[in-house]
N, C-alpha and C positions, 0 to 999 in steps of 0.2 A: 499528578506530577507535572510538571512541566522542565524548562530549559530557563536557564540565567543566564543573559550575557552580560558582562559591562566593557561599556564603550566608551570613547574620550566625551562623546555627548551623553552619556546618560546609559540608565539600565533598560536591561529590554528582557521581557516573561516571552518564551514562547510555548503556550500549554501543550499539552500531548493530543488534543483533539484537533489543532489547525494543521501538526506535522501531520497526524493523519489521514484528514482531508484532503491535504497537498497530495501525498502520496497517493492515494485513490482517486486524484483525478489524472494525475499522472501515469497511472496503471492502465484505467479503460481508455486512453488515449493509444496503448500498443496494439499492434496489428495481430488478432488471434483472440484476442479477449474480450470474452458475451460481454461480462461484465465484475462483479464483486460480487462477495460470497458472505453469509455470514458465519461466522467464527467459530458458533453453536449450531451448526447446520447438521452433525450428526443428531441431535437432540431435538428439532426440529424436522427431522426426515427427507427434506426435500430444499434439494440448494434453490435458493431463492435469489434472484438476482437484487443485488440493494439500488436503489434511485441513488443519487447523485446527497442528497443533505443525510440518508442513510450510510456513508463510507465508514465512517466512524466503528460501526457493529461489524466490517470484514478485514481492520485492521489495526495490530497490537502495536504499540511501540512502549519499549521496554527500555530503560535506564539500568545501566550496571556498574554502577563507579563513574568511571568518564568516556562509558562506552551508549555507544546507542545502537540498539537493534530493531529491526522493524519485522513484525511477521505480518503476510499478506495473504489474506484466501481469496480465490479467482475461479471462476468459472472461465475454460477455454472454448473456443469454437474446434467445433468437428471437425476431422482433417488438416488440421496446423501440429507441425512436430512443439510441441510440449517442450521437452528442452527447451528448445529456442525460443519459443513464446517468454519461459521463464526468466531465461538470460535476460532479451529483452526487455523484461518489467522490471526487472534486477538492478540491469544499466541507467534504466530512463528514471528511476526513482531516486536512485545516488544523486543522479544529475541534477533532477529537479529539486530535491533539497540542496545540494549544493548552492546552487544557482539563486532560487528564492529567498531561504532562509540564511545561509551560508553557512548549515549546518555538514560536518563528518558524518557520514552514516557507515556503521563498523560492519552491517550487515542489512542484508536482506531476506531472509526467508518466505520460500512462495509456497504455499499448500494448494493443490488442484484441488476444487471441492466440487465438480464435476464438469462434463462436457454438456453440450448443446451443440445443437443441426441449427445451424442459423438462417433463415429465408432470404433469401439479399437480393 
């Protein structure tokens, strides 16, 4: 699926793999977060952190009418309150579609697909 816009210059595609790319780099850029998760990590067993051109596999974005929803899975770092991390990837992804794309996003869903001890 992707996004149609039209504009006084012309149409513009923007397919559901580069909003969620956007979104996923926008994500491991918050403070709290190891990194991306993949989607099927229960069926795989062990949350895997995805690299950067893997974002795609930790995050859904979903079309309903004229709604757009984004779900996200994150692996958090050890000792950062959870809520908050959430909010924060919440905030910073609305923004950065906003901003980028100048896309509405109706929502955000975050799934914690687990924690990590991070060495720093």
């Amino acid at each position: 699926m992707s996004i149609e816009l039209n504009t006084n210059d012309g149409h513009v595609t923007i397919t559901n793999e580069v909003i969620a790319t956007i979104a996923g780099g926008a994500a491991v850029e918050c403070y709290g977060i190891v990194g991306m998760a993949s989607r099927s990590q229960i069926r795989d067993g062990i949350a895997e952190i995805l690299k950067k051109e893997n974002f795609l596999r930790g995050v859904v974005v979903r079309q309903e009418e004229n709604h757009l929803h984004i779900d996200m899975y994150i692996i958090v770092s050890y000792g950062t309150k959870i809520s908050e991390v959430a909010h924060n990837v919440q905030s910073q992804v609305k923004y950065t579609l906003h901003q980028s794309l100048g896309l509405s996003i109706d929502s955000v869903n975050i799934y914690i697909q687990g924690v990590r001890v991070t060495m720093d």
